[in-house]
C-alpha positions in Angstrom: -0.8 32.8 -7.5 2.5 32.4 -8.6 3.3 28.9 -6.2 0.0 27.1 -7.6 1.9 25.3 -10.7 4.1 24.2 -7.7 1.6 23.3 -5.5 -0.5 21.3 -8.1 2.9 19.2 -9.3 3.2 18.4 -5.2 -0.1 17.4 -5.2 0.3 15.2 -8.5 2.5 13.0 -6.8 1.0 12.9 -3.5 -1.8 11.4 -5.5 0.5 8.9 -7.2 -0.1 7.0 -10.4 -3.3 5.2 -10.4 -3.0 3.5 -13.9 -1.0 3.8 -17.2 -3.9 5.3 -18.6 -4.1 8.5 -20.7 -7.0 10.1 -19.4 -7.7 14.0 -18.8 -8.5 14.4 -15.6 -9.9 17.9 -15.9 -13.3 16.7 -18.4 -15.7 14.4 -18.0 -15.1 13.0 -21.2 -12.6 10.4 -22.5 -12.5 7.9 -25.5 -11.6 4.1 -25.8 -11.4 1.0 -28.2 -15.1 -0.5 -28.7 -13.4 -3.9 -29.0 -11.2 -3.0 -25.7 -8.1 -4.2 -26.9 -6.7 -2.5 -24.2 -8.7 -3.0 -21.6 -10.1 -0.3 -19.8 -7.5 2.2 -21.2 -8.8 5.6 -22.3 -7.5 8.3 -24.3 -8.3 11.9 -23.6 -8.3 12.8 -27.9 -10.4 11.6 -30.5 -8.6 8.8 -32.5 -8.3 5.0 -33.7 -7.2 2.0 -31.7 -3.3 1.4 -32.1 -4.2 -2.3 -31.9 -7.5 -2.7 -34.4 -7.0 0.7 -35.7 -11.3 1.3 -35.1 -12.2 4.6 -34.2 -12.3 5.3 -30.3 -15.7 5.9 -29.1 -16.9 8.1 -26.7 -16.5 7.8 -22.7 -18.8 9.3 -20.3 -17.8 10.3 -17.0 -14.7 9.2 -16.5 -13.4 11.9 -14.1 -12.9 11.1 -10.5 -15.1 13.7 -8.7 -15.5 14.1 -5.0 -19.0 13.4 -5.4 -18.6 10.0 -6.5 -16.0 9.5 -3.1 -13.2 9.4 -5.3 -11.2 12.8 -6.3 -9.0 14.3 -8.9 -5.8 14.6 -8.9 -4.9 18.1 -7.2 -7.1 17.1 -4.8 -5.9 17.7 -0.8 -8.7 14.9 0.0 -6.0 12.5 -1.5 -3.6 12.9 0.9 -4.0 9.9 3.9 -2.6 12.1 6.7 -4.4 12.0 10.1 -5.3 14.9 11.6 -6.8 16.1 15.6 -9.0 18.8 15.9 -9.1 21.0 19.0 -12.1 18.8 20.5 -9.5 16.0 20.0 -11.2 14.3 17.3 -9.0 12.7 15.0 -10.3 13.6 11.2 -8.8 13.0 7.7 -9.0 16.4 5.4 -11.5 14.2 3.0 -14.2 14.6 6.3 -14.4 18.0 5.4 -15.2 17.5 1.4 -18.6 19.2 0.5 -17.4 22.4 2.1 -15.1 25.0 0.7 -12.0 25.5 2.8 -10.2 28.8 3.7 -6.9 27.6 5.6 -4.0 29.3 7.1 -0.6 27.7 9.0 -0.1 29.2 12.4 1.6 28.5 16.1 -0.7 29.8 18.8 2.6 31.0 20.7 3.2 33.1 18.2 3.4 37.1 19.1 4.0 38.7 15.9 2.8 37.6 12.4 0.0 34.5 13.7 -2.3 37.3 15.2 -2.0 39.7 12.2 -3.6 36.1 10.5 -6.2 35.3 13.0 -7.5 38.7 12.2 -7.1 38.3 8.8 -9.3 35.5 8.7 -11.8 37.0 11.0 -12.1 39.6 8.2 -12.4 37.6 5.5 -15.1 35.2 7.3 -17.0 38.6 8.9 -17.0 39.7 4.7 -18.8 36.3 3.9 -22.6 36.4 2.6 -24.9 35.1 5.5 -26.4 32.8 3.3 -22.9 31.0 2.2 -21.3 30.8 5.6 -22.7 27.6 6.6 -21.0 26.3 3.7 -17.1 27.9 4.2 -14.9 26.4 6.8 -12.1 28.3 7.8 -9.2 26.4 9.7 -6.4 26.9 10.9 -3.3 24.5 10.7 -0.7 24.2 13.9 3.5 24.3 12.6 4.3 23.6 16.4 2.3 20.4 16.8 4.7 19.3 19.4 3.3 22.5 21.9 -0.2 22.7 19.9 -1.7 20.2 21.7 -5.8 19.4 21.3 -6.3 21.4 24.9 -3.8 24.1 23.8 -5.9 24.5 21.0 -9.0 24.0 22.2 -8.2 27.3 24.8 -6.8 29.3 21.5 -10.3 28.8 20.3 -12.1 29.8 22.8 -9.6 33.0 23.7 -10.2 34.1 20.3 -14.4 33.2 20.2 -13.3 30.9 17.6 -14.7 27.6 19.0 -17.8 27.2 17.1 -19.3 28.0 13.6 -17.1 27.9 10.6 -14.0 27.5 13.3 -11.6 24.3 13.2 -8.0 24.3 14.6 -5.7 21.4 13.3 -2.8 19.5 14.0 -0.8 16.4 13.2 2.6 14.6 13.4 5.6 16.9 12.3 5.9 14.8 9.0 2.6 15.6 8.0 2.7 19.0 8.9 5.8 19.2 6.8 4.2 17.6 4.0 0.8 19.7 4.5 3.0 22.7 4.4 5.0 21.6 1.1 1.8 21.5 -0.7 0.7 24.7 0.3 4.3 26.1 -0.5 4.6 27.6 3.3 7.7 27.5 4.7 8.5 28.0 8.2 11.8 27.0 10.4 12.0 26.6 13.9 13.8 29.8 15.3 13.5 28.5 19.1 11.3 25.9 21.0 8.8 28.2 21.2 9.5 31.0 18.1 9.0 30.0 14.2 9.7 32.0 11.4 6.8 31.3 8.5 5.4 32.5 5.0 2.0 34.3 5.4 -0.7 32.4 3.3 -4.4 32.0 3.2 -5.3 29.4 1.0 -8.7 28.8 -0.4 -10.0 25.2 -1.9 -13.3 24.4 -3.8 -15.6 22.3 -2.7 -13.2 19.5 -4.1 -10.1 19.9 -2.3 -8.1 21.5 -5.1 -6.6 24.9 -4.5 -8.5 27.3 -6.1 -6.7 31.0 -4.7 -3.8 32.4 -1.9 -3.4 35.3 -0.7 0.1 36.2 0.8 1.2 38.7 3.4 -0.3 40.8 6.4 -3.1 42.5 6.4 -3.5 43.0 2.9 -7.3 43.5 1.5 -9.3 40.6 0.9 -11.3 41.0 -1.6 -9.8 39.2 -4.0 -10.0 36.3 -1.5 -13.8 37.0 -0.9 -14.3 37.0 -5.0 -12.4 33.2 -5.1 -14.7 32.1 -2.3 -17.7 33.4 -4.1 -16.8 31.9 -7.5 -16.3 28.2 -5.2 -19.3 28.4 -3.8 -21.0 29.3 -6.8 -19.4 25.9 -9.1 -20.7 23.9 -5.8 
């Protein structure tokens, strides 16, 4: 938990500055002018206009939510990257909003740490209620795109019984899978053309693309994951 401010400041600019505008992005209430001397400007306080001095009134709904299309701030869906799954269709991570994500980086040439997390995840999706799984999507996100093809993939999957259900393998160019692995603080340096070394971290993100829990290291129990998961799906 300790990398999430982190993460959430990465994500803050990967968003970018939409307006000048003083909104709160975390309510669904702001305040404005009733005259709009400013325009559309909003204020996340209570207060008077610094132009007619009238008391701001009262906002509704102002929040960009992911069920409008749009989403917050520390939202992944933000982020424009391209990404190919291991059927070889080309997807942007907003196709999966609705869902809540459990993701993980990995190289599937890996021999040491990468099946210690293909296990972890099998545990954490094998701990899921049956009645929530349709609703969890656990994917796993190639540092080697360059070997990680779609096929290579695609035979991963299927050598691990991980080609259908919840299952997605991903990859992209190496600047977005540098950028994707910034955001998720994960670090990893090519050792040799075929050997990484990498953090270990299972993320998990609401329904909304915003990180809501990691879990860091080998083989370490889950249920603090599983509790995360279950408070996600529940705020769906």
């Amino acid at each position: 938990m300790k990398n999430i401010p982190v993460i959430l400041f990465i994500l803050f600019l990967a968003a970018g500055c939409k307006n000048d505008q003083a909104t709160d992005h975390g309510t669904t209430v702001a305040y404005h002018c009733p005259m709009q001397c400013e325009g559309e400007k909003t204020y996340a306080e209570k207060g008077s206009c610094p132009i007619c001095k009238m008391d701001l009134v009262e906002v509704e709904n102002t929040t960009e939510t992911a069920s409008e299309g749009k989403f917050t701030d520390m939202s992944i869906y933000n982020l424009p990257s391209t990404w190919t799954t291991q059927d070889g269709e080309d997807i942007q991570l907003k196709d999966l909003q609705g869902d809540v994500l459990v993701m993980v980086m990995i190289y599937t040439s890996c021999k040491a740490a990468c099946p210690r997390l293909v296990a972890d995840m099998r545990n954490i999706e094998e701990r899921l209620p049956e009645n929530s799984k349709g609703k969890v999507r656990m994917i796993f996100v190639s540092i080697d795109p360059e070997t990680d093809t779609p096929e290579r993939l695609k035979a991963f999957a299927i050598e691990n019984k991980m080609d259908d259900g919840p299952w997605l393998f991903l990859r992209s160019t190496e600047e977005n899978t540098r950028e994707f692995a910034a955001i998720l603080a994960v670090s990893y340096k090519e050792i040799s053309p075929i050997d990484f070394s990498h953090s270990n971290i299972i993320s998990v993100f609401n329904h909304k693309g915003e990180l809501a829990f990691q879990q860091e290291g080998l083989g370490v129990n889950s249920d603090n994951t599983i509790k995360h998961i279950n408070e996600a799906l529940k705020a769906m």
